[in-house]
C-alpha positions in Angstrom: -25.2 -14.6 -81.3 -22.1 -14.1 -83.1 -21.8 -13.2 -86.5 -18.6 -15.1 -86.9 -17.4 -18.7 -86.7 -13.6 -19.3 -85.3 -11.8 -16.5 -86.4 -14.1 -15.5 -89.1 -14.4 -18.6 -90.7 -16.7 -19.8 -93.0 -18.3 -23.2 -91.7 -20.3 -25.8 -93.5 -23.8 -25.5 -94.5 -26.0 -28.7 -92.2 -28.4 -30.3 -93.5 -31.7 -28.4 -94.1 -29.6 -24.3 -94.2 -31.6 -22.8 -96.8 -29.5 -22.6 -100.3 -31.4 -18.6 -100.9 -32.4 -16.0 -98.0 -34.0 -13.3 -99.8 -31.5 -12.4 -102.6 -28.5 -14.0 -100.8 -26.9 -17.1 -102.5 -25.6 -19.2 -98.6 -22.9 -20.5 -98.9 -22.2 -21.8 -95.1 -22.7 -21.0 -91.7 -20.8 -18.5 -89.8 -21.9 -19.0 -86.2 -25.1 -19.8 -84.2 -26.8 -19.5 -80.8 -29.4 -19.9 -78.9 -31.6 -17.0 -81.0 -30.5 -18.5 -84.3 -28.2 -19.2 -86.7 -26.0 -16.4 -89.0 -25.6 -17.4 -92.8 -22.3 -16.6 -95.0 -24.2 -14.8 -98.1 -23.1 -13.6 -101.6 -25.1 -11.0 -103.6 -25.4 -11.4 -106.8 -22.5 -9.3 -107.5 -20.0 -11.1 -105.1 -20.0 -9.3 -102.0 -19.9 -11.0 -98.9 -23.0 -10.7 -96.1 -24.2 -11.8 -93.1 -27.7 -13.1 -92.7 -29.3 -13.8 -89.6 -31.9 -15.6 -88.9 -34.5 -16.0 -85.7 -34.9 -19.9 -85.0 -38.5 -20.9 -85.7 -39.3 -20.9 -82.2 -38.2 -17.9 -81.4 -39.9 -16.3 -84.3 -43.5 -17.7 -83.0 -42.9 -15.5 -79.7 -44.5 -12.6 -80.5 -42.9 -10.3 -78.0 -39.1 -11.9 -79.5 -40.3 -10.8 -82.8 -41.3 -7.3 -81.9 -37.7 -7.7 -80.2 -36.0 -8.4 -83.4 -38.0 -5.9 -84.9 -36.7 -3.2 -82.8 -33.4 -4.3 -83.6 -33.9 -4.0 -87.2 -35.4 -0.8 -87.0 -32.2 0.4 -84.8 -30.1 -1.0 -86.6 -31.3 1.3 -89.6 -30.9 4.1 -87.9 -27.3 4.1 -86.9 -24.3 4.3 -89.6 -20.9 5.8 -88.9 -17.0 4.6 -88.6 -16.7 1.1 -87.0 -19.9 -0.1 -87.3 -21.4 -2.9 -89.3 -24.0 -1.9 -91.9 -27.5 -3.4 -92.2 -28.2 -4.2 -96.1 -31.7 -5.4 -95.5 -33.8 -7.2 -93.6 -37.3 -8.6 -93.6 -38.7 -9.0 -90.1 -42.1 -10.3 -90.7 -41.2 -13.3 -92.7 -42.2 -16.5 -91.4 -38.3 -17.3 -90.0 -37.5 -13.7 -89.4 -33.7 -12.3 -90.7 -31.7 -9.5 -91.2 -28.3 -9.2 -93.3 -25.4 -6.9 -92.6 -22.2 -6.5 -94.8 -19.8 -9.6 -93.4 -17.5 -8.3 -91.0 -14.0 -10.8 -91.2 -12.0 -11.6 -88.1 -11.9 -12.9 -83.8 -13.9 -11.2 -82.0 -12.0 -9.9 -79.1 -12.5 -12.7 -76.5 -11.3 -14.9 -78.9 -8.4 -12.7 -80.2 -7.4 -12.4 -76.4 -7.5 -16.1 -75.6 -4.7 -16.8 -78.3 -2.7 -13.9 -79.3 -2.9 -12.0 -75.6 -3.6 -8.1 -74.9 -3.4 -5.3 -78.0 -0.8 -3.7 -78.0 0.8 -0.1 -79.6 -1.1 1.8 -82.1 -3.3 -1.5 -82.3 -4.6 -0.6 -78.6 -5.0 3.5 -79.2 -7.0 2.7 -82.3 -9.1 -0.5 -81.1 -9.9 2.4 -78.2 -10.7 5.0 -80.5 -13.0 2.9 -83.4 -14.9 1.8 -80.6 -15.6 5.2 -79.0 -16.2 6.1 -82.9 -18.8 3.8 -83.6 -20.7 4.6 -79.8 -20.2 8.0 -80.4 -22.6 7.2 -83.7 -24.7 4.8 -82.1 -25.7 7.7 -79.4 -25.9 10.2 -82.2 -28.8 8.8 -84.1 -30.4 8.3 -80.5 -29.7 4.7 -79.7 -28.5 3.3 -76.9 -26.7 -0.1 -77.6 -27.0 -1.6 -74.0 -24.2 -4.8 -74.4 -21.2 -3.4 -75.7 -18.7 -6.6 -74.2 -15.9 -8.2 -76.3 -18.0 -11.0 -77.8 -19.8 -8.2 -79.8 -16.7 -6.3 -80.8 -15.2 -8.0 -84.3 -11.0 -7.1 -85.3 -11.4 -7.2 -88.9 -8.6 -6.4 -91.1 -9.4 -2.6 -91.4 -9.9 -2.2 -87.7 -13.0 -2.6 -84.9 -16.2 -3.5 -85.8 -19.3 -3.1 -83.3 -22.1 -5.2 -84.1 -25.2 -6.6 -82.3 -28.2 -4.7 -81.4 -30.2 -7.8 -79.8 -30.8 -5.7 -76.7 -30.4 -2.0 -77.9 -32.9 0.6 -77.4 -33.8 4.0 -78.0 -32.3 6.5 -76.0 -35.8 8.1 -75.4 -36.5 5.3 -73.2 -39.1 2.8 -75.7 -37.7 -0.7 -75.4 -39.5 -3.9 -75.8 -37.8 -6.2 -73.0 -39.1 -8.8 -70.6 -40.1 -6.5 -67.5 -38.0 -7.7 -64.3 -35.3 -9.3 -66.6 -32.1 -8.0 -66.3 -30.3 -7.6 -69.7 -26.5 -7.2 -70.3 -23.7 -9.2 -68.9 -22.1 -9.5 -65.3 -19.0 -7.0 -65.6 -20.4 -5.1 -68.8 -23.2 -3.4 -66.5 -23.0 -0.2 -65.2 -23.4 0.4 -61.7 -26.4 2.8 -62.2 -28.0 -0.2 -63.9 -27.6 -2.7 -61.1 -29.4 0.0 -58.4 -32.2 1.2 -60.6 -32.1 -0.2 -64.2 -31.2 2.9 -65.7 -29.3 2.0 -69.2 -28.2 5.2 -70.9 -25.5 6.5 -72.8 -23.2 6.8 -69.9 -23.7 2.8 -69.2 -22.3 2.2 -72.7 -19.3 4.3 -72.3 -19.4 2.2 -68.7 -19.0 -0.9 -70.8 -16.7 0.9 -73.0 -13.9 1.8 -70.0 -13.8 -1.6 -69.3 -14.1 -3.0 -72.6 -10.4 -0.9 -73.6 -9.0 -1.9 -70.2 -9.6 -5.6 -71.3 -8.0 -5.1 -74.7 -5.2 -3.7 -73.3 -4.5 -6.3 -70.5 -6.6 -9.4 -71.1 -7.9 -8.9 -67.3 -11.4 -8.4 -66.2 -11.3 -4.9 -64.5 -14.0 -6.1 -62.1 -12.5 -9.8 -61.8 -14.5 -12.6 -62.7 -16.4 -14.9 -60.2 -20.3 -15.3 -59.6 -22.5 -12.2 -61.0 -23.1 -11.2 -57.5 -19.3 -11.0 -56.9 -19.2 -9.1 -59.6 -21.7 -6.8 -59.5 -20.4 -5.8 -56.1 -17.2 -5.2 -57.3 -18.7 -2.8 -59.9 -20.5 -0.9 -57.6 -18.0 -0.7 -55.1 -14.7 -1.5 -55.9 -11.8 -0.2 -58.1 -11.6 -1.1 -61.5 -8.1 -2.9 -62.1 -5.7 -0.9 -64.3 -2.8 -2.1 -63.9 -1.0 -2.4 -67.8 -3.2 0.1 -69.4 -0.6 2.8 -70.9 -0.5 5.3 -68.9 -2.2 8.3 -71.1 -5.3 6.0 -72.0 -5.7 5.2 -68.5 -6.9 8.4 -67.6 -10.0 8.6 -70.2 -10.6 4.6 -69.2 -10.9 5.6 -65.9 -12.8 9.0 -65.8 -15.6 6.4 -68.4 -15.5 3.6 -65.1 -16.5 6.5 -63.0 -18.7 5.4 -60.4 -21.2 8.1 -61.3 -23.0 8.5 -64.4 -22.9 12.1 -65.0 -18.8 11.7 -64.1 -18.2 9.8 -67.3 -16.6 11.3 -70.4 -18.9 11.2 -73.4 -18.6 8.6 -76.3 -17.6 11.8 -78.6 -15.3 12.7 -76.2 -13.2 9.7 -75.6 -13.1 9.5 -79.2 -11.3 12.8 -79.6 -9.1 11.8 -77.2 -8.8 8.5 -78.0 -7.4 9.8 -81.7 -4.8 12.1 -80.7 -3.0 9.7 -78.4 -3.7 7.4 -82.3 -1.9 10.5 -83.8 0.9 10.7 -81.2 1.6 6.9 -81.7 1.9 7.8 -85.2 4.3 10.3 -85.5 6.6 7.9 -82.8 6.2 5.3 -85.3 6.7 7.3 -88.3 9.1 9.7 -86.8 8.6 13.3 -86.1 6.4 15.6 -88.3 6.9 13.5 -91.3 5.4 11.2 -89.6 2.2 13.4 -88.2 1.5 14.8 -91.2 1.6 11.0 -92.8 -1.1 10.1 -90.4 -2.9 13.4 -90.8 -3.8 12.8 -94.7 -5.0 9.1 -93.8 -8.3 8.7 -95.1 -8.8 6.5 -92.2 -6.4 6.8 -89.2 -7.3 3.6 -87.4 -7.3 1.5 -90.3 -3.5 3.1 -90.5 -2.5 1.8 -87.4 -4.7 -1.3 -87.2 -2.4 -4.4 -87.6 -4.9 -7.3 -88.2 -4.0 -10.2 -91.0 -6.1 -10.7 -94.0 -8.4 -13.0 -94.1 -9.5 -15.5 -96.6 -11.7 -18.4 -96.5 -11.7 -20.8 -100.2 -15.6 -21.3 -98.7 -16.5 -18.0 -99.7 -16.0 -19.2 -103.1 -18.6 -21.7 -103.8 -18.3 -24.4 -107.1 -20.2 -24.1 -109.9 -24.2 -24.4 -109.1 -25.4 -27.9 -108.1 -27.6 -30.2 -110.3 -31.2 -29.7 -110.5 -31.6 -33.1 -108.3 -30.1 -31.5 -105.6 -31.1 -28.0 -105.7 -34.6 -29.3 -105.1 -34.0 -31.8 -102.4 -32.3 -28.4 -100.8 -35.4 -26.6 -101.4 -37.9 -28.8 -99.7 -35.7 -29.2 -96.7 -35.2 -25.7 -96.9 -38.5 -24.4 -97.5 -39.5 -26.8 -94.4 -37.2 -25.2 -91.9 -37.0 -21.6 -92.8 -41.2 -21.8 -93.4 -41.2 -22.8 -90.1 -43.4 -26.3 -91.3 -40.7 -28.4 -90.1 -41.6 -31.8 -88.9 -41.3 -31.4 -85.3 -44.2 -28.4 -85.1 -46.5 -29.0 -88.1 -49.7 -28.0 -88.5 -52.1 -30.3 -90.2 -53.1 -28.2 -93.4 -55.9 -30.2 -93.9 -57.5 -29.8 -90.3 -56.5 -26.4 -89.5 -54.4 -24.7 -92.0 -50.7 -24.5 -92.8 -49.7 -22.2 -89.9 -46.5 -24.1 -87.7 -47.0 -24.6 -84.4 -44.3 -23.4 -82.1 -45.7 -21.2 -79.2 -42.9 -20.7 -76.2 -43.3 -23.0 -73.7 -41.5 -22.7 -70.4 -39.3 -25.5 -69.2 -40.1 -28.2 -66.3 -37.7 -28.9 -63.4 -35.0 -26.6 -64.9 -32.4 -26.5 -61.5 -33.6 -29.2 -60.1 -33.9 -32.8 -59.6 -36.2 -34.7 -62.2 -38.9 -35.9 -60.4 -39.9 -39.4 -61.8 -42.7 -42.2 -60.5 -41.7 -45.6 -61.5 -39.0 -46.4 -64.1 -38.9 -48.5 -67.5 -35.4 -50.3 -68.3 -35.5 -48.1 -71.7 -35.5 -51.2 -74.0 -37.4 -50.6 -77.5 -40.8 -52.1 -76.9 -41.6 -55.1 -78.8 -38.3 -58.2 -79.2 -38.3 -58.7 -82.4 -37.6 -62.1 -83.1 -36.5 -63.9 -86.7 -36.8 -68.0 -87.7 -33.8 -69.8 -88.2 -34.4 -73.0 -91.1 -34.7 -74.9 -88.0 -37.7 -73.3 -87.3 -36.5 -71.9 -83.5 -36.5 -68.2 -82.5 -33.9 -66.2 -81.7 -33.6 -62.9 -81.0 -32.6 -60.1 -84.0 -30.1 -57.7 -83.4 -30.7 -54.1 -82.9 -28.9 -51.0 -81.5 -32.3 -49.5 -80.7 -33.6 -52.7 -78.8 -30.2 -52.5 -76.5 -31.9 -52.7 -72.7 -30.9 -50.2 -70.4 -31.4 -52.0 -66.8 -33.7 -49.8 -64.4 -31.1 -50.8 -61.6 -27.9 -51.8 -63.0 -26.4 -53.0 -59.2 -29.3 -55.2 -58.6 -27.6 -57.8 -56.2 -24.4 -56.4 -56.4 -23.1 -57.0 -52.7 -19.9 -54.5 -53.7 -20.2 -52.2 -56.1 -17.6 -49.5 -56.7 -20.4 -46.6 -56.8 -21.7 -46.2 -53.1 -23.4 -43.1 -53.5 -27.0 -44.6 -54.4 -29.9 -42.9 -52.9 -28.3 -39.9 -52.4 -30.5 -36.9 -53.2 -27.5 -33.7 -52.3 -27.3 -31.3 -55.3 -23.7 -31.2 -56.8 -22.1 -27.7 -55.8 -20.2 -25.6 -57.8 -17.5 -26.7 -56.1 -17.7 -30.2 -57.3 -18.0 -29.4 -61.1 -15.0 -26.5 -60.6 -12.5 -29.7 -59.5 -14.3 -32.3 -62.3 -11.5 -33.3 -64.7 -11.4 -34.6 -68.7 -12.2 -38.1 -69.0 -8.5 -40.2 -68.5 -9.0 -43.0 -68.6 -10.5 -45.4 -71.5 -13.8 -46.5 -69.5 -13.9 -42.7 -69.1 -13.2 -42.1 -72.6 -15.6 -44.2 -73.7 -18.1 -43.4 -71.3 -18.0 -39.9 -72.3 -17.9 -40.2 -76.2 -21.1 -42.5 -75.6 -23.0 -39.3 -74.0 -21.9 -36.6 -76.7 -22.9 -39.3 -79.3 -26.6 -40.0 -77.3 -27.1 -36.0 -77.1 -25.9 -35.3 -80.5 -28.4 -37.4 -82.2 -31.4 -36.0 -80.1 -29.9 -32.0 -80.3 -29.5 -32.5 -84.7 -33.5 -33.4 -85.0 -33.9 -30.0 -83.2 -31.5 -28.2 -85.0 -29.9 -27.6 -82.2 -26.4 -29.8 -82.9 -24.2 -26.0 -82.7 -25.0 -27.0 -78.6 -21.4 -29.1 -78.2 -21.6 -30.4 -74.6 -18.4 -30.8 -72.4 -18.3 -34.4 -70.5 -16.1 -34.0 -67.3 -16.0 -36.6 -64.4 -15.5 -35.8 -60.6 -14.0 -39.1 -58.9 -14.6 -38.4 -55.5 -17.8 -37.1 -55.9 -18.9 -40.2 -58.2 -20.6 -37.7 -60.6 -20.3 -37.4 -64.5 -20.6 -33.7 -65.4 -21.8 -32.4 -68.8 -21.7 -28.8 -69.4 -23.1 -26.4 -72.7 -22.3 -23.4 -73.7 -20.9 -20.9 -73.6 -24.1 -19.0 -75.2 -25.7 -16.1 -73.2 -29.6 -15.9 -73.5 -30.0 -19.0 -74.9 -34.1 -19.3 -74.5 -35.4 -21.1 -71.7 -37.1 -24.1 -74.1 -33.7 -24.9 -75.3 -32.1 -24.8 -72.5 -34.8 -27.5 -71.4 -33.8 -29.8 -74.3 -29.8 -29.7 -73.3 -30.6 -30.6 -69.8 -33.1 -33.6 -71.2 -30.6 -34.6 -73.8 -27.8 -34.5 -71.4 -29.4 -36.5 -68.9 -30.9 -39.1 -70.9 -27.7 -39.2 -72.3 -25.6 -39.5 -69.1 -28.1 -41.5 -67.5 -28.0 -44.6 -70.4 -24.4 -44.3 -70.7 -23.7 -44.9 -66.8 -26.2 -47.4 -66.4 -24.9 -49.4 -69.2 -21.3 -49.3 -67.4 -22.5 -49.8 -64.0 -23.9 -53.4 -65.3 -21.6 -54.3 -66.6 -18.8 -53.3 -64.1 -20.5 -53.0 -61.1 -17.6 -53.4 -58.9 -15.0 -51.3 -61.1 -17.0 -48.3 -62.1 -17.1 -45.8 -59.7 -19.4 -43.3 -61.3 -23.5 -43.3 -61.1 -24.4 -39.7 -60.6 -24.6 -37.5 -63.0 -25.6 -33.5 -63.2 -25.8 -31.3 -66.3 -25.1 -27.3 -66.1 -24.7 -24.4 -68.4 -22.3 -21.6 -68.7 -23.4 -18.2 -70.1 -19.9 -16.6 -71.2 -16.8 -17.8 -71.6 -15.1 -16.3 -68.8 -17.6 -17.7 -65.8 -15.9 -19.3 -63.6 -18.7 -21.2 -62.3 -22.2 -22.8 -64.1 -25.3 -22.7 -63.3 -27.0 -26.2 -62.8 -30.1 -27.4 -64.3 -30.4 -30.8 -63.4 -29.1 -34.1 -61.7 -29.8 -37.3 -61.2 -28.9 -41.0 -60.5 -28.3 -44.3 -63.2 -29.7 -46.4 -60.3 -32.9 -44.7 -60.6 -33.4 -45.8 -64.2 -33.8 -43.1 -67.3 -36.8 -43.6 -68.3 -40.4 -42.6 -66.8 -43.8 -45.0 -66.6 -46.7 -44.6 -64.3 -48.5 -46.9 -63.4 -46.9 -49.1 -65.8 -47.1 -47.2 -68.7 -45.4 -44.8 -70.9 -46.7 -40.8 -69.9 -46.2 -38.0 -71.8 -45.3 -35.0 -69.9 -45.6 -31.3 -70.6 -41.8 -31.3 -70.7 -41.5 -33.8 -74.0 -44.4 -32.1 -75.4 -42.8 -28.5 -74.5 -39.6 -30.1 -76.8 -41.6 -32.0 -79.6 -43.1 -27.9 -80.3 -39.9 -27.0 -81.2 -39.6 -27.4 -84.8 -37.5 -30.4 -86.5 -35.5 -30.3 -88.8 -35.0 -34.2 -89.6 -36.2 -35.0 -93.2 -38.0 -38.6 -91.8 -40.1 -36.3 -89.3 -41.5 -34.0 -91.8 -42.8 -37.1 -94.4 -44.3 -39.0 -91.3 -45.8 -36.1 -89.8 -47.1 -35.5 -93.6 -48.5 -39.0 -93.9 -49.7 -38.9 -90.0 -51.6 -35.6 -91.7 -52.9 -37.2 -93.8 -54.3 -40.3 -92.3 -56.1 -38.5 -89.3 -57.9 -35.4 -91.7 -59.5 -38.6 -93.3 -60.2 -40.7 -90.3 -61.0 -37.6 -89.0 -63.9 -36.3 -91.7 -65.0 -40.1 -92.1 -66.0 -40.4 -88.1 -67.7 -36.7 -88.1 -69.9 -38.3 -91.3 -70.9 -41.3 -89.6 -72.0 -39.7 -86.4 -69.4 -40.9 -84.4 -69.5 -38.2 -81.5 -66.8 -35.4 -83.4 -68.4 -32.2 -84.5 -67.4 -31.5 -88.3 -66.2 -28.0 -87.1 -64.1 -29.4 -84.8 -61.8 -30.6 -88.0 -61.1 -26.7 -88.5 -59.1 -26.8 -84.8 -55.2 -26.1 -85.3 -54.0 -29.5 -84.6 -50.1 -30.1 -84.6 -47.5 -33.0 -84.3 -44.1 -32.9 -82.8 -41.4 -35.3 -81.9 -39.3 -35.4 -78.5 -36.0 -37.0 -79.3 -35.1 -37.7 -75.9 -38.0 -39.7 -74.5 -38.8 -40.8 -78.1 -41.9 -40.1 -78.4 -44.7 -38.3 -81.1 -46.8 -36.0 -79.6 -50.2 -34.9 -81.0 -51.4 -32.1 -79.8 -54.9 -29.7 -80.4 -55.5 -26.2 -79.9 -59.5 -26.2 -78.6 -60.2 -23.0 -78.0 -63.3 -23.1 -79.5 -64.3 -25.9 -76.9 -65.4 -28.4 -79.9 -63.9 -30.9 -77.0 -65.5 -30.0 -74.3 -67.0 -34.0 -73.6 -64.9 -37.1 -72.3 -66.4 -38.6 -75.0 -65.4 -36.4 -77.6 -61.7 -36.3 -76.1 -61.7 -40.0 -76.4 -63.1 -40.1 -80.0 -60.2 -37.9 -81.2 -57.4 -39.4 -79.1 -58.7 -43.0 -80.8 -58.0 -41.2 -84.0 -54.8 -40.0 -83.3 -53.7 -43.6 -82.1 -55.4 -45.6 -84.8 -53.8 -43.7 -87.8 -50.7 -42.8 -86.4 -49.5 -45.9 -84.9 -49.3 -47.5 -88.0 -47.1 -44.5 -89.5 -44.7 -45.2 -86.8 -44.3 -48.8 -86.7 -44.3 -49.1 -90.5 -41.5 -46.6 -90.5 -40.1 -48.4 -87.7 -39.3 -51.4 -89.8 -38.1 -49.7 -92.8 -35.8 -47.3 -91.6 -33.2 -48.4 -88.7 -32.3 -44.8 -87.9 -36.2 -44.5 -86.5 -36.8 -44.6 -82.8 -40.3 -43.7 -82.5 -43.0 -45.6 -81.4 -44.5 -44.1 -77.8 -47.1 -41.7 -78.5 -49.0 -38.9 -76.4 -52.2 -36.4 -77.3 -52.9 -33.5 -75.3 -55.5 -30.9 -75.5 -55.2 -27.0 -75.0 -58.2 -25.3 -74.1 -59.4 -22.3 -71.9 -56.7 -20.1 -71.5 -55.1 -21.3 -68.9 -52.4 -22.4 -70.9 -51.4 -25.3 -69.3 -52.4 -29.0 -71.6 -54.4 -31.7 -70.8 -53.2 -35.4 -71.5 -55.8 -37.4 -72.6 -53.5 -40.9 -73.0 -50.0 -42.2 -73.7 -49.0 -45.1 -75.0 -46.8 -47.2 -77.2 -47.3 -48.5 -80.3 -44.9 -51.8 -79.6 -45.8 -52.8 -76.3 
């Protein structure tokens, strides 16, 4: 997760951002990623920080918070030249964060894309901070463990290495995911890829080819699939070519092939610094020149030519009126409290603790596997009375039908692909192209639109999906990222955003131009970095099919909805339903357990939490029955009649008063044993 936007710069605050972290005035965003979103801070005296903070889902993973709390407690440990300071942190707060002093400037990938290699004294001191900062990173016992360009800022005053997300300590105690490899294709060390050792000698591995990049805006290892890569790492030649000649040497003896072979971070630093010295004196000519850069207080700031930076966002207006300051504060206090609409706990059931346990994802790389097939209209046609007294139909966006099979009697329809089940290959979404035409134009602004209004409820809206078509293959292509590590449950959502998204979007066009519209497929995939040259597919399908699932006629919740509706939301209408829906089922709750309607009062003090899936549209109401207060049929049923008599009326009522809501499809589900896995009890709709 980077801790700067493009180029540094200061974005806007969204909707919800907390106005205080701790004793940080936020003033906008600077980036965000799949583990969380980084704040633009003032203190009170001005200066300018970075705050971090974990996502609420990632925060209720217990092993990612002992993660982050590792990193914090790194992170303290290491200070010296080219590093970024941690100011404070607090890693047990309900949304966990940590701020660091704001670091200004590209990172290196993106100073590369648009200004090309470094070059001159720029090069031998980017090569001699960086060795600088490792050189104190190993000092204080740490080993960083993902030293790669996006983690190396160019501020003003020189390099800046930042990021301890996967560090450890050099005396082996880590808290990873066993089996998982961590690091990125072409940053690892061979050493690593035969045994999982990560040392010292696998960041000055990183390091070697870190300078070698700088210096020629190559990959030294190439770029292709990891395993390409990794086999080039472990037995090929790093690619040097346009590396000056006298840093070449200490690039290559760190890219040694053995670990014991590699020069030391302290080392390379030394060395690094007297070919800075020796630029110097060329530049300022002769021993004038040396003795200049000798009485530097800092000699790679000397010969670091970066611009300054300044962003007007940085300086904020005069404080906001009261009126808004608290609106800010609720939504605030909602996301960062992690009570958010989309995983909250009923207080009044089972206490204020959010709900958003990790859940894996469902059918990620493959096909969605459906039954049957609704044609996606909004449930219930509305209908209004002219003074004639006849019908006729009202008009609404949300009640716009999507057909379940948009070529029905079509004897020659352009797309001729139907049916077919083959996987799209790399190979297909290499070639895929930018939409051209205006069908394509259109078709393609209609999917970023769909997913962008599912992704904001989540919070999730920094995801900015890429719509690319492949002609010959028939096949719309969305793509996200590029975000390394983004966690598994939101990686779910993109690839159920994207193809809901797709999957209207096509079916819409295929009806109405069945015999000019050549595309029906469509296939979503994700890119970890920047410079992949292939994605990794999650999912694919077909408009013909139909986007939406029923069985057996009806509406069924699935473990994938309720997977996304425990991620927490963000949307202000989500929290004050779920509130209300609170509300209404602790009373109809107590008032069935006193007249002896089959629910145990104890059962009321199960953690019982509500959650909205965007994409299938859907509230899901879930209960954590450990205690087995459910055990019965009859006591399942009681409490999904409940759910469904209270909340339905929530719904539809907010249905009619507000045209941005969607919901009205419902599902509960009960968690109990410890298996893990929930148990739907019913589904349904509350417009049928």
């Amino acid at each position: 997760m980077s801790t700067t936007g493009a180029g540094g710069r200061v974005q806007p605050a969204h909707l919800g951002d907390p106005s205080w972290i701790g004793p940080y005035r936020i003033v906008g965003r600077l980036g965000a990623g799949g583990m969380g979103t980084v704040h633009a801070g003032l203190t009170a005296e001005g200066l300018r920080v970075a705050v971090k903070v974990i996502h609420p889902a990632q925060a209720q993973d217990p092993e990612f918070r002992a993660r982050f709390r590792r990193e914090v407690q790194l992170s303290a440990r290491v200070h010296g030249p080219c590093l970024v300071p941690l100011l404070a942190a607090d890693p047990e707060a309900a949304a966990p964060w940590l701020a660091t002093a704001y670091a200004p400037g590209p990172t290196l990938s993106q100073h590369l894309a648009q200004y090309g290699p470094l070059t001159g004294g720029t090069l031998y001191a980017f090569a001699t901070g960086t060795a600088q900062a490792l050189a104190a990173i190993h000092a204080a016992g740490v080993v960083h463990r993902d030293v790669k360009p996006q983690n190396v800022i160019l501020t003003p005053a020189g390099p800046r290495v930042l990021d301890f997300g996967i560090a450890h300590a050099a005396d082996g105690t880590s808290v990873t995911r066993t089996g998982v490899v961590t690091g990125t294709p072409g940053w690892i060390s061979p050493e690593y890829y035969r045994d999982g050792t990560a040392g010292p000698e696998g960041d000055m591995f990183a390091w070697g080819a870190l300078v070698a990049h700088a210096a020629t805006g190559r990959l030294p290892f190439g770029a292709g699939a990891p395993d390409a890569v990794a086999f080039r790492v472990l037995s090929g030649e790093p690619d040097l070519d346009g590396v000056p000649r006298e840093l070449r040497e200490i690039v290559a003896t760190a890219l040694a092939k053995h670990p014991g072979d590699r020069t030391r971070a302290a080392a390379a630093a030394e060395e690094c610094a007297r070919l800075l010295a020796a630029a110097a004196t060329q530049v300022g000519g002769g021993a004038a020149g040396l003795q200049s850069t000798r009485v530097s207080a800092d000699p790679v700031a000397a010969q670091w030519e970066m611009p300054t930076l300044d962003d007007p966002r940085w300086h904020p207006p005069s404080s906001p009126t009261r009126k808004r300051t608290v609106i800010t504060a609720l939504v605030a206090a909602a996301v960062v409290g992690g009570i958010a609409g989309g995983a909250l706990a009923f207080p009044g059931v089972g206490g204020d603790r959010a709900r958003a346990a990790k859940a894996g994802p469902t059918g990620g790389g493959t096909a969605s596997t459906t039954v049957t097939h609704e044609d996606g209209a909004t449930p219930g046609a509305a209908t209004a009375t002219t003074p004639a007294g006849t019908a006729e139909p009202v008009t609404d966006p949300r009640r716009a039908a999507v057909p379940t099979d948009p070529l029905a009697g079509v004897t020659d329809p352009a797309f001729t692909r139907a049916g077919d089940e083959t996987q799209p290959g790399d190979d297909e979404w290499r070639i895929s192209t930018a939409a051209s035409t205006p069908a394509e134009q259109q078709v393609a602004q209609a999917v970023r639109d769909g997913m962008k209004t599912m992704l904001a409820t989540k919070n999730m809206d920094f995801m900015q999906p890429t719509v690319t078509f492949n002609r010959r293959a028939q096949t719309l292509m969305v793509t996200g990222g590029p975000i390394s590590q983004l966690p598994e449950n939101e990686q779910e959502v993109f690839r159920r955003s994207g193809e809901m998204a797709a999957c209207v979007a096509l079916a819409r066009r295929l009806k109405d131009h069945p015999t000019s519209w050549p595309y029906g497929r469509y296939s979503v995939f994700w890119k970890d970095f920047d410079t992949d040259p292939e994605a990794n597919i999650l999912g694919f399908g077909e408009a013909t099919d139909g986007c939406y699932t029923r069985i057996a006629g009806q509406w069924q919740g699935d473990e994938a909805g309720l997977a996304t509706a425990r991620i927490p939301s963000s949307d202000k209408a989500e929290i004050r339903v779920a509130d209300a829906i609170d509300k209404a089922v602790t009373a109809a709750w107590r008032a069935r357990a006193a007249e002896g309607d089959g629910l145990e009062p104890s059962a009321a003090d199960d953690e019982i939490s509500l959650g909205f899936d965007p994409v299938e549209k859907a509230a899901y109401v879930w209960i954590d029955d450990s205690a087995g207060q459910l055990v019965g049929r009859a006591q399942r049923a009681n409490f999904q009649d409940v759910v469904t008599t209270t909340a339905c009326p929530k719904l539809v009522s907010e249905y009619s008063s507000n045209k941005a809501w969607q919901y009205t499809r419902w599902s509960v589900a009960v968690f109990a044993g410890n298996s893990g896995a929930p148990e739907f009890t019913g589904s349904g709709d509350c417009m049928p």
